[in-house]
BAKOLMI-376929 format. One record per residue (C-alpha): residue in one letter; residue number from 0; x, y, z. Coordinates in nm, 4 decimals. Example, Ala and Ser with C-alpha at 12.3 -4.5 7.8 and 13.67 -1.06 7.14 Angstrom:
2
+------+--------+----------+----------+----------+
| kemi | fidren |       px |       py |       pz |
+------+--------+----------+----------+----------+
|    a |      0 |   1.2300 |  -0.4500 |   0.7800 |
|    s |      1 |   1.3670 |  -0.1060 |   0.7140 |
+------+--------+----------+----------+----------+
! end
This chain:
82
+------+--------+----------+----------+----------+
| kemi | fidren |       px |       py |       pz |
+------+--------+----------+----------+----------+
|    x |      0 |   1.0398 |   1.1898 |   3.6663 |
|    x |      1 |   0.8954 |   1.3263 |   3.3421 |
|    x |      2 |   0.5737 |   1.5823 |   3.3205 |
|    x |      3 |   0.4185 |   1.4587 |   3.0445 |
|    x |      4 |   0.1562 |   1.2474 |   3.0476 |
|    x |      5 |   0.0123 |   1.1580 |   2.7065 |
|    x |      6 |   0.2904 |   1.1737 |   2.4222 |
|    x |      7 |   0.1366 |   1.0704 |   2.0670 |
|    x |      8 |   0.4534 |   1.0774 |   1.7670 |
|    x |      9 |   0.3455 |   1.0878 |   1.3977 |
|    x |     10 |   0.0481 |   0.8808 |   1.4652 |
|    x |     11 |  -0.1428 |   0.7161 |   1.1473 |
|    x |     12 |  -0.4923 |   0.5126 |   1.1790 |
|    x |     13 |  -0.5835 |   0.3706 |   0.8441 |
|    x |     14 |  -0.9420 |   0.1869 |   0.8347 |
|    x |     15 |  -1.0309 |  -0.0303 |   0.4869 |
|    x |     16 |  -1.3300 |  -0.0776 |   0.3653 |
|    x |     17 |  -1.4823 |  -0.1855 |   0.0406 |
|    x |     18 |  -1.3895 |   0.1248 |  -0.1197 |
|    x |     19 |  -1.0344 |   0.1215 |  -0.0521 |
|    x |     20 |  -0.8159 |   0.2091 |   0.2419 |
|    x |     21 |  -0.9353 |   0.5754 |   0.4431 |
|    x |     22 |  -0.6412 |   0.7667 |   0.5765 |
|    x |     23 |  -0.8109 |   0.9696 |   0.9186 |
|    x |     24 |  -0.5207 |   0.9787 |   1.0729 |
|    x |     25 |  -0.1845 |   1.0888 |   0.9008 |
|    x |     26 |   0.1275 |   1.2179 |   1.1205 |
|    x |     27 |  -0.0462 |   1.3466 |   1.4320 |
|    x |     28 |   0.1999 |   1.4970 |   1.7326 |
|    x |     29 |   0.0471 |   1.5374 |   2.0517 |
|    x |     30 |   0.2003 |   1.6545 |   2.4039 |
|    x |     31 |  -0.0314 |   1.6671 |   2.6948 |
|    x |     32 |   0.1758 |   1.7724 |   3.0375 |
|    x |     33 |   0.0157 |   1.6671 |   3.3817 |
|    x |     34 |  -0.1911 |   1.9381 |   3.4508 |
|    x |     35 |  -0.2905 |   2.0578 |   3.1228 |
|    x |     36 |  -0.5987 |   2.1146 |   3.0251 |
|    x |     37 |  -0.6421 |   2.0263 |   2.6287 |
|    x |     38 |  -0.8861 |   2.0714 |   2.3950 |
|    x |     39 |  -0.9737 |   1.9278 |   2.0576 |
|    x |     40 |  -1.1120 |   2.1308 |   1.7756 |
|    x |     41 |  -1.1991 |   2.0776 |   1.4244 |
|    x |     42 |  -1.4541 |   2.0749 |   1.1624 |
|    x |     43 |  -1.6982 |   1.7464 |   1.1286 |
|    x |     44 |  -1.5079 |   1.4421 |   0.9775 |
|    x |     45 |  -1.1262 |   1.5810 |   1.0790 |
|    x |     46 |  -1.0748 |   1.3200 |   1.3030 |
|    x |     47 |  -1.1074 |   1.4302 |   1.6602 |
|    x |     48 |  -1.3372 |   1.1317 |   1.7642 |
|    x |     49 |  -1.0890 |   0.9019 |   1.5768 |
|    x |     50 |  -0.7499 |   1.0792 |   1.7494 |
|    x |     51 |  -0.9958 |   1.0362 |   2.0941 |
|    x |     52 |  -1.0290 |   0.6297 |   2.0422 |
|    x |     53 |  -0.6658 |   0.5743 |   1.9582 |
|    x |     54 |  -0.5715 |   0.7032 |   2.2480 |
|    x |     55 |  -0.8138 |   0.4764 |   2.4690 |
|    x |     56 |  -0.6719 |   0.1934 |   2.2257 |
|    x |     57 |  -1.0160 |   0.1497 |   2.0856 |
|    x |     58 |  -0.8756 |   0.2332 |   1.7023 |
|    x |     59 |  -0.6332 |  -0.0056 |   1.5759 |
|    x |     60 |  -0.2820 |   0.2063 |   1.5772 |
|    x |     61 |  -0.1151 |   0.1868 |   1.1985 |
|    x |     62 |   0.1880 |   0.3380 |   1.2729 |
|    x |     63 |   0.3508 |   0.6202 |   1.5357 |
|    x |     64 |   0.3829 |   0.6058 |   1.8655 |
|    x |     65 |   0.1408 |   0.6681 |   2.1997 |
|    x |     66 |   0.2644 |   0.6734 |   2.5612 |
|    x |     67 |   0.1233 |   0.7217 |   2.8671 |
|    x |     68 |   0.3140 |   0.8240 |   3.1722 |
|    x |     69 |   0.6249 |   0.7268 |   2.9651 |
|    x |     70 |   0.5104 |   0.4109 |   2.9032 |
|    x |     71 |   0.4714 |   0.2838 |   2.5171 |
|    x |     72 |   0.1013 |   0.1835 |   2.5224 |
|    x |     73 |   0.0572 |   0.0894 |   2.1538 |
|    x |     74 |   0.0256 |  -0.2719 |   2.1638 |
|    x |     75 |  -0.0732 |  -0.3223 |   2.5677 |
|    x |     76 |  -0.2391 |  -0.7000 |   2.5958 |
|    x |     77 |  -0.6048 |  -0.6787 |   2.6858 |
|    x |     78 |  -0.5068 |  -0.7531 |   3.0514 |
|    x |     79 |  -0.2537 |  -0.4795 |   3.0515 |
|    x |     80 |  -0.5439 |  -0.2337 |   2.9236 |
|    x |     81 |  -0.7857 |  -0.3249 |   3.2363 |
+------+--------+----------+----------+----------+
! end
């Protein structure tokens, strides 16, 4: 049985708008263990509420990985996610 808990791999969130396509997120790696404590730091606009809604699958992944308990939870059906 693995430790880990949340494993993100070169995650990249992309959002277009009428402006053009805005790169927040661009090759983030992430390893939480069960049992860690983490936190998130940064300066306004650097993407910590962004990297925090991926993870809850509220942000649209564009490309990486994210897995919970092992499990691959990128593209979960919304009954999966309840």
């Amino acid at each position: 049985m693995s430790d880990e808990l949340l494993t993100i791999k070169n995650l990249q969130v992309e959002f277009n708008t009428y402006k053009g396509t805005v790169h927040a997120l661009n090759g983030v790696n992430l390893s939480v263990k069960k049992g860690e404590i983490v936190g998130l730091v940064g300066e306004s606009g650097c993407g910590k509420s962004t990297l925090g809604k991926t993870i809850l699958l509220i942000n649209k992944i564009t490309d990486g990985k994210v897995y919970f308990e092992g499990r691959l939870i990128n593209n979960l059906t919304k009954k999966e996610k309840e």
